[in-house]
C-alpha positions as CSV (number, residue, x, y, z in Angstrom):
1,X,64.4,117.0,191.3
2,X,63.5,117.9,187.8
3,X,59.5,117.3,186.8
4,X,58.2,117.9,183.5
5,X,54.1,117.4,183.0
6,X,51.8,118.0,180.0
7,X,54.6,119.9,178.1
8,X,53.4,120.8,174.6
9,X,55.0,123.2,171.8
10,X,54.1,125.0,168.5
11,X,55.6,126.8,166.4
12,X,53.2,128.0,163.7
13,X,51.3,124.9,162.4
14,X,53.3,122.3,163.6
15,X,53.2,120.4,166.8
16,X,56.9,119.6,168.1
17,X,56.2,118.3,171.9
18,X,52.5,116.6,172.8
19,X,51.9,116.2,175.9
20,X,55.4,115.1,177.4
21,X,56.0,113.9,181.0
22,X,59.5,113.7,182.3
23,X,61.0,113.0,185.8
24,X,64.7,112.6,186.7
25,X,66.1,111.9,189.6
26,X,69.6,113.6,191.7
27,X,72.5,111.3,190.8
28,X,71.2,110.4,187.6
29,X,72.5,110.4,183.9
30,X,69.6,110.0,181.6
31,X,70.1,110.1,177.8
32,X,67.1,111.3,174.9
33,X,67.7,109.8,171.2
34,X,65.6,110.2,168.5
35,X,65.9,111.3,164.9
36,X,66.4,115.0,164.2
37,X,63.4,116.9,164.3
38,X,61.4,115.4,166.7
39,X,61.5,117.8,169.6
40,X,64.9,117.0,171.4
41,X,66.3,119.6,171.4
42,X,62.9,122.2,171.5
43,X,62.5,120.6,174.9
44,X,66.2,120.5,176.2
45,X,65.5,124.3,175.5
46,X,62.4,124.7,177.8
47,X,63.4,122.6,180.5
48,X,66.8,124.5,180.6
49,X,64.2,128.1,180.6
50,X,65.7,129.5,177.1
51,X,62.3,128.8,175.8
52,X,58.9,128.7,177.5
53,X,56.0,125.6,177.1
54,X,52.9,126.7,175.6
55,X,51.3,124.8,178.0
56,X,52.4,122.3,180.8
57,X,54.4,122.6,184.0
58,X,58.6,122.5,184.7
59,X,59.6,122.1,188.5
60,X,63.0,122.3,189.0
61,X,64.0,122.0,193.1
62,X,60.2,122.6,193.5
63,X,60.3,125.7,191.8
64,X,57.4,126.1,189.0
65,X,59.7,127.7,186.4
66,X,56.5,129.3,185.4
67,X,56.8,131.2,188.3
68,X,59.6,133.0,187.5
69,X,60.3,136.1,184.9
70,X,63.1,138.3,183.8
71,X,66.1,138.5,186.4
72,X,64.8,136.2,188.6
73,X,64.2,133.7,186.1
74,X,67.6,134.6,184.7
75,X,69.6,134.0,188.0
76,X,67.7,130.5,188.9
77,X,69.2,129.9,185.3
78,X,72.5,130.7,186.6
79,X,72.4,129.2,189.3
80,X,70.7,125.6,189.1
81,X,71.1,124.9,185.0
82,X,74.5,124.0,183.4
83,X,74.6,124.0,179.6
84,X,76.9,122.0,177.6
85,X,76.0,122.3,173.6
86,X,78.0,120.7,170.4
87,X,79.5,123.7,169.7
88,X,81.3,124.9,172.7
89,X,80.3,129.1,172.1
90,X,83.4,130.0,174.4
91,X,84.6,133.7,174.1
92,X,87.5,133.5,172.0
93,X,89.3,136.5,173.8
94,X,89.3,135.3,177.1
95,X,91.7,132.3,178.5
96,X,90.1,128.5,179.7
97,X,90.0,130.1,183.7
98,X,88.0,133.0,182.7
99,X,85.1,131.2,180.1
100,X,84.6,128.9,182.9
101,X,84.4,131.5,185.5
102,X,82.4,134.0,183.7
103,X,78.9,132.2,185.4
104,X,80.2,132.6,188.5
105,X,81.3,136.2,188.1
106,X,77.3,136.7,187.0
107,X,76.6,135.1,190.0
108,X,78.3,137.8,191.9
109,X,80.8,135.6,193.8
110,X,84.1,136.7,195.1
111,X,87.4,136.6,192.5
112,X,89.3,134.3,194.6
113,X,86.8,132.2,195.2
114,X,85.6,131.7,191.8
115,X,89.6,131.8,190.5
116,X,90.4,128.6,193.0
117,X,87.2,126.8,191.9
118,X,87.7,127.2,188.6
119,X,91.3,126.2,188.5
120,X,90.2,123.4,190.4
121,X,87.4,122.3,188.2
122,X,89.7,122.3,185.5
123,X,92.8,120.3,186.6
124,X,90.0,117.7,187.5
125,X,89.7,117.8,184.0
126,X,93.0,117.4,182.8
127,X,93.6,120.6,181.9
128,X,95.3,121.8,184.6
129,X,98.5,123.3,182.1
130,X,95.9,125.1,179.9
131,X,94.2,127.3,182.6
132,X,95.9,130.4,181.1
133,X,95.0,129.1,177.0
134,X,93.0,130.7,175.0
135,X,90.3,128.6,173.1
136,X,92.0,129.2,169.3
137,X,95.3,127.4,171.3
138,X,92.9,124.2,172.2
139,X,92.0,121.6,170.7
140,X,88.4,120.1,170.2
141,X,88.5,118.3,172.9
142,X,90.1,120.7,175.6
143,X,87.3,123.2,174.4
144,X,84.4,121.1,174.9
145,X,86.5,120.1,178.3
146,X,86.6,123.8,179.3
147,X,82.6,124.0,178.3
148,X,81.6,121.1,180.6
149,X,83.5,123.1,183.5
150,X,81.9,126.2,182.8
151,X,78.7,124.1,183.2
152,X,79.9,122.9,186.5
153,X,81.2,126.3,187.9
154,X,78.3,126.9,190.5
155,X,77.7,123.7,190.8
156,X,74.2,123.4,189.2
157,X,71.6,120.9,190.1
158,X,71.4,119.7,185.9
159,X,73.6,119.3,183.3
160,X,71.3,120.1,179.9
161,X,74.4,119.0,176.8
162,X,72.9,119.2,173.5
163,X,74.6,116.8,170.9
164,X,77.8,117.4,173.6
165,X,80.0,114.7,171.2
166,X,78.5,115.8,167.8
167,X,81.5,118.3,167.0
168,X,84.1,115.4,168.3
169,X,86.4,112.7,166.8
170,X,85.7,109.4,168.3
171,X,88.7,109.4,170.6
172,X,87.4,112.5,172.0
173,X,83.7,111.8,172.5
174,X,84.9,108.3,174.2
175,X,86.8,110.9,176.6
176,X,84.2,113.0,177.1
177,X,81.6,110.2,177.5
178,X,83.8,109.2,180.4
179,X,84.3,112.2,182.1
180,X,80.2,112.6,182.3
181,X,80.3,109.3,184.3
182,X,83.6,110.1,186.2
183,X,80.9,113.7,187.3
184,X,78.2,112.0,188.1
185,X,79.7,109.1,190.1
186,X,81.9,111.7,192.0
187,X,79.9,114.6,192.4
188,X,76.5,112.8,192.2
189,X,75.8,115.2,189.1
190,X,72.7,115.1,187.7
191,X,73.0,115.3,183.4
192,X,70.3,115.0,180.7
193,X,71.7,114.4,177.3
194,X,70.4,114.6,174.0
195,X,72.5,112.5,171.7
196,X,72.9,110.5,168.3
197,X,75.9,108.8,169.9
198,X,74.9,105.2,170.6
199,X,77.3,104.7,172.4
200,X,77.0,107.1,175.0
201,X,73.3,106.3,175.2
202,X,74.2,102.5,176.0
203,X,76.1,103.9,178.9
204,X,73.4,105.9,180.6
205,X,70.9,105.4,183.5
206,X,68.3,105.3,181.2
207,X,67.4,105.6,177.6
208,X,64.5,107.6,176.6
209,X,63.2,107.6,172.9
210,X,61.3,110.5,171.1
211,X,59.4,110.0,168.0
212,X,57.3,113.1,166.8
213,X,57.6,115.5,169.8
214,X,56.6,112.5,172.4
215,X,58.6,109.7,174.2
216,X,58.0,106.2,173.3
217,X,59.0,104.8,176.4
């Protein structure tokens, strides 16, 4: 479902992906480590369509995400990517039901509907007695909890979370490690993760290692 060939990046002088190939599979929770610098993130960024490849193809669904440009690029965004990042960028004036339902607003889906998913989404959570919360009354943990659901709200085809435990305690990154697995094993949720977190990376379908903007494995 996602298919990643030949990617390369450059920014100036310096090479940060050459030549990666990627494929992942529906269902499937695949983890990237590496030390910092070495391209996680840069390609997180283009496989999600914030950034674009210098050269090399992204299918997402089948769709060349070459292929697409400004508001139809922005709505396939929307619509089949879910972004989860350390540093959980809710709007601080708006309550837990609203952040998560502001993709699906975009989206241009009705009020009720989005209101009942995204009180559904969550109390799966756990946070069904914070829906009306705003973030500066959560703690760490309910935040990035409220992020993962905005992800989820129209029910994207990938999860892309960026160092999704780096901003947690241990108690809450062991929480949130399980409620990736409890996603994907219940939904069939498809998540790649870039992490430092070993122990979330032992967890995974599959481990892949990057060393100077390519995978080792």
């Amino acid at each position: 479902m996602l298919k990643a060939t030949g990617i390369y990046k450059q920014y100036g002088t310096v090479e940060v992906l050459r030549g990666l190939d990627l494929e992942l599979n529906k269902g499937q929770l695949v983890t990237i480590v590496g030390p910092s610098g070495c391209g996680k993130s840069t390609l997180l960024h283009i496989l999600g369509t914030l950034d674009r490849a210098d050269q090399g193809v992204v299918e997402l669904d089948g769709v060349d995400l070459a292929s697409l440009n400004g508001t139809a690029l922005a709505n396939f965004r929307n619509q089949k990517i879910g972004f989860v990042f350390q540093f959980h960028h809710l709007l601080p004036e708006f309550t837990a039901i609203e952040n998560v339902s502001i993709p699906a607003w975009i989206a241009g889906k009705k009020r009720s509907e989005v209101k009942k998913a995204a009180s559904e989404l969550l109390e799966r959570l756990g946070l069904k007695d914070r829906l009306t919360h705003k973030p500066g009354e959560l703690s760490g943990g309910e935040q990035q909890r409220v992020a993962v659901a905005r992800a989820l709200i129209n029910q994207p085809s990938i999860v892309l979370a960026d160092e999704p435990t780096g901003n947690l305690d241990g108690v809450h990154a062991k929480e949130l490690h399980a409620l990736f697995h409890s996603l994907k094993k219940e939904l069939g949720q498809t998540f790649l993760i870039v992490t430092h977190n070993d122990e979330l990376a032992a967890q995974s379908d599959r481990i892949l290692t990057m060393r100077d903007g390519k995978f080792l494995n």
